[in-house]
N, CA, C and O atoms as a GROMACS GRO file, in nm:
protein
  332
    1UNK      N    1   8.569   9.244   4.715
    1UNK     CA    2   8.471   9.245   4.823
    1UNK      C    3   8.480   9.112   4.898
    1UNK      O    4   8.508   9.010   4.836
    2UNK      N    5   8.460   9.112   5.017
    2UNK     CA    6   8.511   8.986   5.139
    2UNK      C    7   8.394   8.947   5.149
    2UNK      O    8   8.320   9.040   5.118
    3UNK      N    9   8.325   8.836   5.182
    3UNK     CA   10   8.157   8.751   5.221
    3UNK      C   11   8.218   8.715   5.327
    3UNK      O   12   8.338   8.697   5.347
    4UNK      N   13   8.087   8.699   5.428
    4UNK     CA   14   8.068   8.680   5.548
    4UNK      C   15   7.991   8.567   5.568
    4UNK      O   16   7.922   8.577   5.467
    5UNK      N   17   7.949   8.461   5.626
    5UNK     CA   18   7.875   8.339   5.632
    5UNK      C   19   7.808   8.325   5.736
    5UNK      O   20   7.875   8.277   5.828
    6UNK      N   21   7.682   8.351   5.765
    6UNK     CA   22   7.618   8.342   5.884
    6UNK      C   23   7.529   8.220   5.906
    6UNK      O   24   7.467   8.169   5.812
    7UNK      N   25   7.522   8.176   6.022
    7UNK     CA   26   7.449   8.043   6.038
    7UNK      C   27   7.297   8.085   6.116
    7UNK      O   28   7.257   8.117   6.227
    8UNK      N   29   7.279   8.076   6.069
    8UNK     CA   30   7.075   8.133   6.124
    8UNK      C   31   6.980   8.060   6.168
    8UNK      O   32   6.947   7.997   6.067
    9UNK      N   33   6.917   8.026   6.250
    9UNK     CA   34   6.843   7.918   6.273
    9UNK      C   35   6.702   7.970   6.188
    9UNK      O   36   6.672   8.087   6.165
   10UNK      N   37   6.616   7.831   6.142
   10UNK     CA   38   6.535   7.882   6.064
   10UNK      C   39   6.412   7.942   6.185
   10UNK      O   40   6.314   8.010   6.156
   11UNK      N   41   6.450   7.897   6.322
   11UNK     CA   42   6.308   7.942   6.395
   11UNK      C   43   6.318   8.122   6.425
   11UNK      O   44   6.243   8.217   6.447
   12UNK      N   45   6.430   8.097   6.413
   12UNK     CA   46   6.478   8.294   6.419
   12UNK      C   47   6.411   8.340   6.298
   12UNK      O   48   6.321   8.418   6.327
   13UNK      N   49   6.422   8.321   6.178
   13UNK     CA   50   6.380   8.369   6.088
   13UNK      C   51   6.207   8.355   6.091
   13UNK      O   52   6.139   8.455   6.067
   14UNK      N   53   6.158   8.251   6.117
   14UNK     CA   54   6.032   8.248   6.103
   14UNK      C   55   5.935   8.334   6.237
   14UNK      O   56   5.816   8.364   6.245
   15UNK      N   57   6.050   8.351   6.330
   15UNK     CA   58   5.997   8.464   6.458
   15UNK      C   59   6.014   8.571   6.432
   15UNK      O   60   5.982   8.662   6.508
   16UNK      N   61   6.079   8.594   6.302
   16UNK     CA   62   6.128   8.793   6.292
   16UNK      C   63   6.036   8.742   6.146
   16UNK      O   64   6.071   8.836   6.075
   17UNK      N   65   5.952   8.667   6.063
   17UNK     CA   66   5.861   8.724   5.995
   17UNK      C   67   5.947   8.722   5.841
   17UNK      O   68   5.899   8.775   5.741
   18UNK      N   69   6.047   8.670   5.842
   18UNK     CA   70   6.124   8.745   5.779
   18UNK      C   71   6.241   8.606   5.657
   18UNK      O   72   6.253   8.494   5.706
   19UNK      N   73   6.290   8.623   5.557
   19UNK     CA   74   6.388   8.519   5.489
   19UNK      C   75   6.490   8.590   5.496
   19UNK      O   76   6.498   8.713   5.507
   20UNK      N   77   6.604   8.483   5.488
   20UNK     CA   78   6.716   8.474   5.447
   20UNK      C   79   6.807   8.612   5.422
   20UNK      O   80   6.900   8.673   5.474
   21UNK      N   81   6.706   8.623   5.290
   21UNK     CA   82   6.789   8.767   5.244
   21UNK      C   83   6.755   8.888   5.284
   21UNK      O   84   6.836   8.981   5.284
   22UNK      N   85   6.616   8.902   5.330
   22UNK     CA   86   6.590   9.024   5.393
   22UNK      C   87   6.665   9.053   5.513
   22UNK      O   88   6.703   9.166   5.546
   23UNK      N   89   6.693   8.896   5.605
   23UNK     CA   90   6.757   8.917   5.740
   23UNK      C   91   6.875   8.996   5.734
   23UNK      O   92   6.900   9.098   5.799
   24UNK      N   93   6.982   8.907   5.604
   24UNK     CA   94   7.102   8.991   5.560
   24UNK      C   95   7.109   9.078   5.564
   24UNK      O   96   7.204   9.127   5.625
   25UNK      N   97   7.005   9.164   5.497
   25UNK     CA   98   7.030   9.319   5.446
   25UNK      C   99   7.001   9.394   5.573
   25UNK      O  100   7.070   9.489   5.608
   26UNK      N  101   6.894   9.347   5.645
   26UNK     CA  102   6.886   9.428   5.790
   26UNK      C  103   7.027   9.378   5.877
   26UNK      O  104   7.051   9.455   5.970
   27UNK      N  105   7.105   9.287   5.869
   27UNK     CA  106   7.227   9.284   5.972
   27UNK      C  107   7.307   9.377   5.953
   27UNK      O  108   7.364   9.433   6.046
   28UNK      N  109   7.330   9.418   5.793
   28UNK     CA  110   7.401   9.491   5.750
   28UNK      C  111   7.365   9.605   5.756
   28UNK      O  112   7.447   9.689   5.793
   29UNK      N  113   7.245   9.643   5.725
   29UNK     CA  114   7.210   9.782   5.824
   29UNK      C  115   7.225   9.813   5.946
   29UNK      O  116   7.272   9.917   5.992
   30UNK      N  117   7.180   9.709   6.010
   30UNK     CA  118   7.199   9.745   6.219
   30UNK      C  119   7.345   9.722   6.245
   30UNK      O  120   7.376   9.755   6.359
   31UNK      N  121   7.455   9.672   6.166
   31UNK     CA  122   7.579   9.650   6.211
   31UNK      C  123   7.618   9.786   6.170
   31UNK      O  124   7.669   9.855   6.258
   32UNK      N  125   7.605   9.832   6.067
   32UNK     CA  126   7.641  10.008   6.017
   32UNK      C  127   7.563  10.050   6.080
   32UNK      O  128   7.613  10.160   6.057
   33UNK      N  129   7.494  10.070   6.133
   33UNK     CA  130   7.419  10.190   6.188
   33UNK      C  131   7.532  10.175   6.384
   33UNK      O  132   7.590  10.265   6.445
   34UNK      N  133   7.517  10.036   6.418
   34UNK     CA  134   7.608  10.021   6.515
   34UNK      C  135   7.740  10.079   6.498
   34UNK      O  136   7.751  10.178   6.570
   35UNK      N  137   7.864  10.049   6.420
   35UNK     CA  138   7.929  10.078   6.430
   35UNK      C  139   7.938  10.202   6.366
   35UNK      O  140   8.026  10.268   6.422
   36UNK      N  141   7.889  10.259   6.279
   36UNK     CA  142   7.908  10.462   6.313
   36UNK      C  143   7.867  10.517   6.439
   36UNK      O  144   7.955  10.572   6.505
   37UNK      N  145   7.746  10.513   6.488
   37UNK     CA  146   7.740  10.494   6.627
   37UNK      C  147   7.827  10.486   6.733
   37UNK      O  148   7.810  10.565   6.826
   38UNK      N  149   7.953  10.374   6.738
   38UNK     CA  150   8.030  10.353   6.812
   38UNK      C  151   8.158  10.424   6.784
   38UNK      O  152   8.262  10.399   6.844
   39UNK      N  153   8.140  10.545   6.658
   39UNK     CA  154   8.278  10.588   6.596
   39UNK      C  155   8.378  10.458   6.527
   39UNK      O  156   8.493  10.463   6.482
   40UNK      N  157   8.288  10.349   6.539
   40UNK     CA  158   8.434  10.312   6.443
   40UNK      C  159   8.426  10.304   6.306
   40UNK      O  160   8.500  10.228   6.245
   41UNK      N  161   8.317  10.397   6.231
   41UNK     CA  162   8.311  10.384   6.089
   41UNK      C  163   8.259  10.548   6.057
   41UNK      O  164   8.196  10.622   6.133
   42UNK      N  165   8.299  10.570   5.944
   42UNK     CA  166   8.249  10.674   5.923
   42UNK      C  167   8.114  10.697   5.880
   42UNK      O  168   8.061  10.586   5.887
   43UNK      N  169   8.003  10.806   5.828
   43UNK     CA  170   7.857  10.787   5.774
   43UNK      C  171   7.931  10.737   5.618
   43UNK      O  172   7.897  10.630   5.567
   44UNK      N  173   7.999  10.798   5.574
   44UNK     CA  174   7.995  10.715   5.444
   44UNK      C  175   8.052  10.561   5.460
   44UNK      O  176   7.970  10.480   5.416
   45UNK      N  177   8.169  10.500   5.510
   45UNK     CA  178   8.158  10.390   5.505
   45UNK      C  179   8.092  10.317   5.589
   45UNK      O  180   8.143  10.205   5.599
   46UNK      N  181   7.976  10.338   5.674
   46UNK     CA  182   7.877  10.297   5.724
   46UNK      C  183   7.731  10.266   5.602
   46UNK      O  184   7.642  10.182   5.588
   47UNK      N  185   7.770  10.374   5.543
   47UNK     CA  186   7.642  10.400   5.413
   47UNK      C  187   7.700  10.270   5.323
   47UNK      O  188   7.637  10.168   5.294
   48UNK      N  189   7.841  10.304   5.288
   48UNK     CA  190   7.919  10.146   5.205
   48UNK      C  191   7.839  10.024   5.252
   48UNK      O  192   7.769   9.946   5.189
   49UNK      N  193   7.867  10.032   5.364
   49UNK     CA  194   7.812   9.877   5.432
   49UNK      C  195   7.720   9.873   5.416
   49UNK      O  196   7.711   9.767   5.355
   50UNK      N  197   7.572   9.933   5.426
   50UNK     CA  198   7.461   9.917   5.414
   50UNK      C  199   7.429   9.911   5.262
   50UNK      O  200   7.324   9.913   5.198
   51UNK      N  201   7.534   9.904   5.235
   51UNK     CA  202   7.454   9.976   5.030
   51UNK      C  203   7.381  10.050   5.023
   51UNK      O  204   7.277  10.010   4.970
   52UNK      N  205   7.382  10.174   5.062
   52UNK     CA  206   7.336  10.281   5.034
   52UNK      C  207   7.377  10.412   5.024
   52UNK      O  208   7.488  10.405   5.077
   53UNK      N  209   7.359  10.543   4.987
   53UNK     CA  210   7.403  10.636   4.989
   53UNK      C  211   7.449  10.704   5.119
   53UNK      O  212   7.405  10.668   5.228
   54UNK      N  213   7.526  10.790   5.106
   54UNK     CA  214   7.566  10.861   5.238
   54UNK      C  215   7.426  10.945   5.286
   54UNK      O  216   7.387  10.916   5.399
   55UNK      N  217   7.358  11.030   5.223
   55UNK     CA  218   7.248  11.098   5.250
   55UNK      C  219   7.157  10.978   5.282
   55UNK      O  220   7.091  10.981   5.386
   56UNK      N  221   7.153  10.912   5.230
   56UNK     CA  222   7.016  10.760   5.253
   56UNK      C  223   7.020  10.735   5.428
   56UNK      O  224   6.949  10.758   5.526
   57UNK      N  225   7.168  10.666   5.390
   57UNK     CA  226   7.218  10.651   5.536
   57UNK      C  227   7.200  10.777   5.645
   57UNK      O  228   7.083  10.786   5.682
   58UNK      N  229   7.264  10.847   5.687
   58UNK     CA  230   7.206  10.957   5.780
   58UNK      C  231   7.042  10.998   5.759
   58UNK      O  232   6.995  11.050   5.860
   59UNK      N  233   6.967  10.988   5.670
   59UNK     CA  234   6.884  11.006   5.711
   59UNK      C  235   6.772  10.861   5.800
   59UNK      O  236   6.679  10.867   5.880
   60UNK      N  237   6.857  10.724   5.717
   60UNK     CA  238   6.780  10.657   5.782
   60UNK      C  239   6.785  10.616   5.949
   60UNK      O  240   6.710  10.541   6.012
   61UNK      N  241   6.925  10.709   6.002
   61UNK     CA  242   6.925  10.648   6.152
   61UNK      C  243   6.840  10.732   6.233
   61UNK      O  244   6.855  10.718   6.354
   62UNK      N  245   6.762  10.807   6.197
   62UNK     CA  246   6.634  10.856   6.327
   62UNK      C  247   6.564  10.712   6.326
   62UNK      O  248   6.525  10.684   6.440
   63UNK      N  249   6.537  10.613   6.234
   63UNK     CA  250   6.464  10.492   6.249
   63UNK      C  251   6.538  10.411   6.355
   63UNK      O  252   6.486  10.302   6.377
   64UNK      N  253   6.648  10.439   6.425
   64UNK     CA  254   6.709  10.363   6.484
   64UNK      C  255   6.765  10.455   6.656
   64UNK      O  256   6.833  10.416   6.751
   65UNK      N  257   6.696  10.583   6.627
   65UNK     CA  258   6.707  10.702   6.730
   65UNK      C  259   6.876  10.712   6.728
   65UNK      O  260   6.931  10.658   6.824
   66UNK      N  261   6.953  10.770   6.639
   66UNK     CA  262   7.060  10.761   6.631
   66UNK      C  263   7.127  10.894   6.609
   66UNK      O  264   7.081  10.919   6.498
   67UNK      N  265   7.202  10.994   6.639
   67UNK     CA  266   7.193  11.110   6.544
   67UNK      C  267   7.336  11.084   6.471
   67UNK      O  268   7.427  11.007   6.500
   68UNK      N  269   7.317  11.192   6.350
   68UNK     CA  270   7.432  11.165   6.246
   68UNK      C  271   7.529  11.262   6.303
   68UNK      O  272   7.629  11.292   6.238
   69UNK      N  273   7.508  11.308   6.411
   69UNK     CA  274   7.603  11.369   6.459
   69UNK      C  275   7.692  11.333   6.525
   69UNK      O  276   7.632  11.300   6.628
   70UNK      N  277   7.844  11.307   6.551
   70UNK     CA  278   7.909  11.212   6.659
   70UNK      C  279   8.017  11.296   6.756
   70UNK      O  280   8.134  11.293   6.794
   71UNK      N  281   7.890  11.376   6.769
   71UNK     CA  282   7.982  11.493   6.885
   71UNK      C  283   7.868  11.448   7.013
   71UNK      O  284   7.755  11.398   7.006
   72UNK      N  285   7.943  11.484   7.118
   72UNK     CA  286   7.860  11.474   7.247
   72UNK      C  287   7.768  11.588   7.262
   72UNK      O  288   7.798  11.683   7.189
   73UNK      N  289   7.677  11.602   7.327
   73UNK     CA  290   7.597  11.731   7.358
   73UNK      C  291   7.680  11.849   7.403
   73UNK      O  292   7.668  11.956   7.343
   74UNK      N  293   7.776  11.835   7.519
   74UNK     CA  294   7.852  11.928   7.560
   74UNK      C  295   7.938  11.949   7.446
   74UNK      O  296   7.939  12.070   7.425
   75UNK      N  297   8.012  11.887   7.363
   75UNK     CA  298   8.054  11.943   7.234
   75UNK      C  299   8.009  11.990   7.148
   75UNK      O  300   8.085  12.057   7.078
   76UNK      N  301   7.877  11.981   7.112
   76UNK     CA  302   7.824  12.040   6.993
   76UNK      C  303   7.761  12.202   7.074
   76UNK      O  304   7.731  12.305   7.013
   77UNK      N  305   7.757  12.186   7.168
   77UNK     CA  306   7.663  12.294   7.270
   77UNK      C  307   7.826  12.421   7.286
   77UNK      O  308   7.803  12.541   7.298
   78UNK      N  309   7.959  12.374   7.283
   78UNK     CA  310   8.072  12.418   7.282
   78UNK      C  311   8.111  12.478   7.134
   78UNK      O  312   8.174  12.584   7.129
   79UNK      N  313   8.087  12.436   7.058
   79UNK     CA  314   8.125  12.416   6.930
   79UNK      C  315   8.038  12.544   6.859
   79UNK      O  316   8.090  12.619   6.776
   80UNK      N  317   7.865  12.559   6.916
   80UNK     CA  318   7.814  12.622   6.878
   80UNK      C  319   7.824  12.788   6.958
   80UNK      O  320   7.783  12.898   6.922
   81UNK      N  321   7.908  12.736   7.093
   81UNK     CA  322   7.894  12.890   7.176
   81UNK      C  323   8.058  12.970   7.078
   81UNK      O  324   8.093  13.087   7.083
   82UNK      N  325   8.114  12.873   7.011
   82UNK     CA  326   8.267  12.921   6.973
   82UNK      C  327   8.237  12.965   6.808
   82UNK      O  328   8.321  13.015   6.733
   83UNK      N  329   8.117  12.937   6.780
   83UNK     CA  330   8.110  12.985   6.629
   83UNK      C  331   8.104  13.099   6.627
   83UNK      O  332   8.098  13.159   6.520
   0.00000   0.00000   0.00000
């Protein structure tokens, strides 16, 4: 496993309410939730990144208005007239 080193200012932390390690674990959520989002990860290794399950993960991106779906509307709307 690779570590990452982030430099944080402490006034950031004390404006989001928040320490050190909690900040971590939310970067690592909003960076997976970003990059499945952007297609460049899959829900499971998006779920990897977050440490959490694949089901955990998809269900937690409505908290982020996200769908676990990574088809466009006109594709899934295509997809469903061809079933």
């Amino acid at each position: 496993m690779s570590a990452v080193r982030l430099e944080i200012p402490e006034e950031t932390l004390i404006s989001l309410k928040t320490d050190a390690e909690s900040f971590g674990r939310d970067l690592k959520m909003l960076g997976a939730v970003k990059l499945f989002e952007l297609g460049k990860l899959s829900s499971g290794r998006a779920a990897q990144l977050a440490g959490m399950t694949r089901v955990e993960f998809l269900l937690a991106l409505r908290r982020f208005k996200v769908s676990p779906f990574q088809m466009t509307e006109d594709e899934l709307r295509q997809d469903v007239l061809n079933a």
